[in-house]
C-alpha positions in Angstrom: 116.0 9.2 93.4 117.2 11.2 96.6 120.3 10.7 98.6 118.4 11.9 101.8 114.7 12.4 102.4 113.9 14.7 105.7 110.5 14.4 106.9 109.5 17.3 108.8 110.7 21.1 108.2 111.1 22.6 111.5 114.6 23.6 112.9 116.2 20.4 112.9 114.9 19.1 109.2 115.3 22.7 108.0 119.5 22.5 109.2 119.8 18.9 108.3 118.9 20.2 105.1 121.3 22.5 105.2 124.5 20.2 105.9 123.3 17.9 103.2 122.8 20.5 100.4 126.2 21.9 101.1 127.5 17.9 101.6 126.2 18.6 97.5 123.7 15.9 98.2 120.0 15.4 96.6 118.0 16.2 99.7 114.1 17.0 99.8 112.5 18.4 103.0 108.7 16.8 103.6 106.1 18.7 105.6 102.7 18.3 106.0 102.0 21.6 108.0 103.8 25.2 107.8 107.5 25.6 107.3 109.0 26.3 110.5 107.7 23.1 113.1 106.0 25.0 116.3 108.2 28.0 117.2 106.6 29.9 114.6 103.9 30.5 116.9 106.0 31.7 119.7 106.0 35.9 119.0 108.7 36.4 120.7 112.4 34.3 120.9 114.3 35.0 123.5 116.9 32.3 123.6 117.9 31.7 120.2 122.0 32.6 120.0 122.4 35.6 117.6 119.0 36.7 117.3 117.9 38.6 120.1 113.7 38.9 120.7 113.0 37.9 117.2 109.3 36.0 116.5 109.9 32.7 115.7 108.3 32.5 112.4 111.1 35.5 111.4 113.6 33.4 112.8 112.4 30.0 110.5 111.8 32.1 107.8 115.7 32.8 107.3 116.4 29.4 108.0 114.1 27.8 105.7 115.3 30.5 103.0 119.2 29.7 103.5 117.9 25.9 103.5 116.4 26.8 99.8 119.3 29.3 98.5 121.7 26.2 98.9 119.6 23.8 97.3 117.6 21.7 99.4 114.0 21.1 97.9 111.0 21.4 100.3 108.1 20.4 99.1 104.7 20.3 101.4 103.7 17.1 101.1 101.3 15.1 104.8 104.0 11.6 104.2 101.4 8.7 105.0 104.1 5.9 104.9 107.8 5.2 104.7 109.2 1.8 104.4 112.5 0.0 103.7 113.2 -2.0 100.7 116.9 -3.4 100.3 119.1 -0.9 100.0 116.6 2.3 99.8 113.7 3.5 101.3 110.1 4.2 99.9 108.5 7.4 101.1 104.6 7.9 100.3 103.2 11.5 100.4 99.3 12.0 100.4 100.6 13.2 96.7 103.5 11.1 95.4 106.1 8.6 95.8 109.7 8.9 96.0 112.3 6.7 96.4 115.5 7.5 98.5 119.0 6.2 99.9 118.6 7.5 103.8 115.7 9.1 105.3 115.7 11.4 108.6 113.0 11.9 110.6 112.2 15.4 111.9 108.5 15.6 113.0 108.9 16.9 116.2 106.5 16.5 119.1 103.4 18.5 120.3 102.8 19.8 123.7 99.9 17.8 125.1 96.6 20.2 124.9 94.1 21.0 127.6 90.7 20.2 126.2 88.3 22.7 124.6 86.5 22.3 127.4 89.7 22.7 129.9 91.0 25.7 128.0 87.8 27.7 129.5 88.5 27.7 133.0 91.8 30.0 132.2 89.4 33.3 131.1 91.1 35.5 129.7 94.4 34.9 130.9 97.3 33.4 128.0 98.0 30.0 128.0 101.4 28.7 127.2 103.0 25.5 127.1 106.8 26.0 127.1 108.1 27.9 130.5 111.5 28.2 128.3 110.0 30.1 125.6 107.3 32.4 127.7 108.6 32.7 131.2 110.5 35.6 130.4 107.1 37.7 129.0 105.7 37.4 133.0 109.2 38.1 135.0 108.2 39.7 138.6 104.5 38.6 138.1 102.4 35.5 139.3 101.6 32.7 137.5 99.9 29.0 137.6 101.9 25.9 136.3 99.5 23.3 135.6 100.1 19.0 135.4 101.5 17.0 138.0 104.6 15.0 136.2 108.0 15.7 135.5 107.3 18.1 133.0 105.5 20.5 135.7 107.7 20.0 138.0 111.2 21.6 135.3 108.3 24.2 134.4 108.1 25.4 137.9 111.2 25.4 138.5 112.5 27.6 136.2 109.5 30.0 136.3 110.5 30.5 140.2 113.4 32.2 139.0 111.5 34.8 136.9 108.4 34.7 138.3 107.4 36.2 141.8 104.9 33.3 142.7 104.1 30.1 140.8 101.2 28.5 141.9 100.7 24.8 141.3 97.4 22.7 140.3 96.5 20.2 138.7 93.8 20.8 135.5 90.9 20.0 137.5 91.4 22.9 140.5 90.8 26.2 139.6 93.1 29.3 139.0 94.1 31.6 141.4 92.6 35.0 140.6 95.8 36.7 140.6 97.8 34.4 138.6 98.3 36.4 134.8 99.6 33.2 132.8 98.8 30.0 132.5 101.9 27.6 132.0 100.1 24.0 130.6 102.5 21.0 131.1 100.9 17.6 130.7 103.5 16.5 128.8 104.1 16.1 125.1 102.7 13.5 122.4 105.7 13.1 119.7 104.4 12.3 116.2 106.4 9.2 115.2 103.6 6.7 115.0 104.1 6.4 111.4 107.8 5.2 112.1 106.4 2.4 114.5 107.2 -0.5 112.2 110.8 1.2 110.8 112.7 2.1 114.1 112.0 1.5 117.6 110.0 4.0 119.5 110.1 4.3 123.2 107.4 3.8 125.8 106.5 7.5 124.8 106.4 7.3 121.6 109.6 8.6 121.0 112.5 7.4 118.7 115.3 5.5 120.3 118.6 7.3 119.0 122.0 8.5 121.1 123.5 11.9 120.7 125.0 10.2 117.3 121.1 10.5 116.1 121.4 7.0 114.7 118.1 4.9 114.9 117.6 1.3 114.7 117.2 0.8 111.1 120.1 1.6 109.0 120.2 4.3 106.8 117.6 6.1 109.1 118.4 8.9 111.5 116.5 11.3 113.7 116.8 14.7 115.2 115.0 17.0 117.5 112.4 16.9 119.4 110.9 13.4 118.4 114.1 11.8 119.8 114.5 10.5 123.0 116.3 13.1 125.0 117.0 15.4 128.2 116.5 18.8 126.8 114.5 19.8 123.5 114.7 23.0 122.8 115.9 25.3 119.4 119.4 25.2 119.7 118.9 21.0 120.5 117.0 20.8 117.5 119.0 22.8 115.1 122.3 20.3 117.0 120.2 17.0 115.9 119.4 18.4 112.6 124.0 18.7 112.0 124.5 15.6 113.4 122.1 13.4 111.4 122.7 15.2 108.5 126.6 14.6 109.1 125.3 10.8 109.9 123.9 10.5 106.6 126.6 11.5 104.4 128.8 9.1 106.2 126.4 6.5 105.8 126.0 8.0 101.9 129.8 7.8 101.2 
């Protein structure tokens, strides 16, 4: 039996499971992929407080450490279902079954990906799908932001303030010769659809939580990315992953 199960071990499971393990509670970090969520692709983090052009899997790596050193167990388990059952929850791995007392969901959400197909029409220029995280590699130099929602419209915003042009097309228009990056946003697919019949999800997909990261279920709480909210970036995530921790061992208590 766990006081909190946290499913997903990115920044904002990885410091939930921080707060909890010092809180002295049972926790146990879930995670289906590598430790670390996304960023430990990015090589080079630029707006992390503290940590100055560090790669992000260098970054995760000391966080998942510290995470460990205080006591939280991570174990990398693909969870196929969670459900609710009086007073405690039921969490299914593709390799076990535990039972716990709260559960926090962490699993992030993924950039929506051009095609294989898509993907060719950029050469050989890089493709990159957080303006945020890459801008800064390109400042003074062209580049294309490609999608037509919201999500295009912040990218190109920001990169005008790095970049000396940012061209604008959708995915089906080709790429100006002269453009050096490729900036994808098309939005992003958040992977709760295994939470579908626990807590309510949004239009999007995403779960319905306030900055208090409390869902509609009791006993469950979310943070980062996979929540609904304005900005999702590192230092967002690693905010969620307090606050639901915090949350949890009210709700514990």
């Amino acid at each position: 039996m766990y006081d909190t199960i946290i499913v997903g071990a990115g920044m904002a499971g990885l410091t939930a499971g921080i707060y909890l393990a010092r809180a002295n509670k049972k926790v146990l970090v879930l995670e289906g992929k590598a430790k670390g969520g996304q960023i430990i692709n990015t090589l080079c983090v630029e707006n992390w407080p503290g940590s100055y052009k560090t790669s992000g899997a260098d970054l995760m790596k000391g966080i998942y450490e510290q995470a460990v050193d205080l006591g939280a167990e991570v174990r990398f388990e693909e969870v196929v279902n969670v459900s609710k059952n009086s007073d405690l929850f039921t969490v299914v791995s593709d390799e076990e079954e535990y039972e716990t007392r709260a559960v926090i969901i962490a699993v992030g959400a993924e950039p929506r990906k051009l095609s294989e197909l898509q993907t060719g029409y950029a050469g050989s220029r890089p493709i990159s799908y957080c303006a945020t995280c890459d801008g800064a590699l390109y400042k003074g130099k062209p580049v294309v932001v490609v999608g037509s929602g919201n999500t295009a419209k912040d990218e190109i915003k920001y990169l005008e303030g790095i970049c000396s042009k940012v061209y604008h097309i959708h995915h089906d228009e080709p790429i100006p010769e002269e453009a050096e990056a490729v900036f994808v946003a098309i939005g992003r697919v958040p992977s709760t659809g295994l939470f579908k019949d626990l807590v309510e999800l949004d239009s999007k997909g995403y779960v319905v939580a306030n900055e208090d990261c409390k869902t509609s279920c009791s006993g469950v709480f979310v943070a980062g990315d996979c929540r609904t909210k304005e900005i999702r970036q590192l230092v967002t995530a690693a905010s969620d992953g307090a606050i639901a921790a915090e949350a949890a061992i009210k709700y514990l208590d």
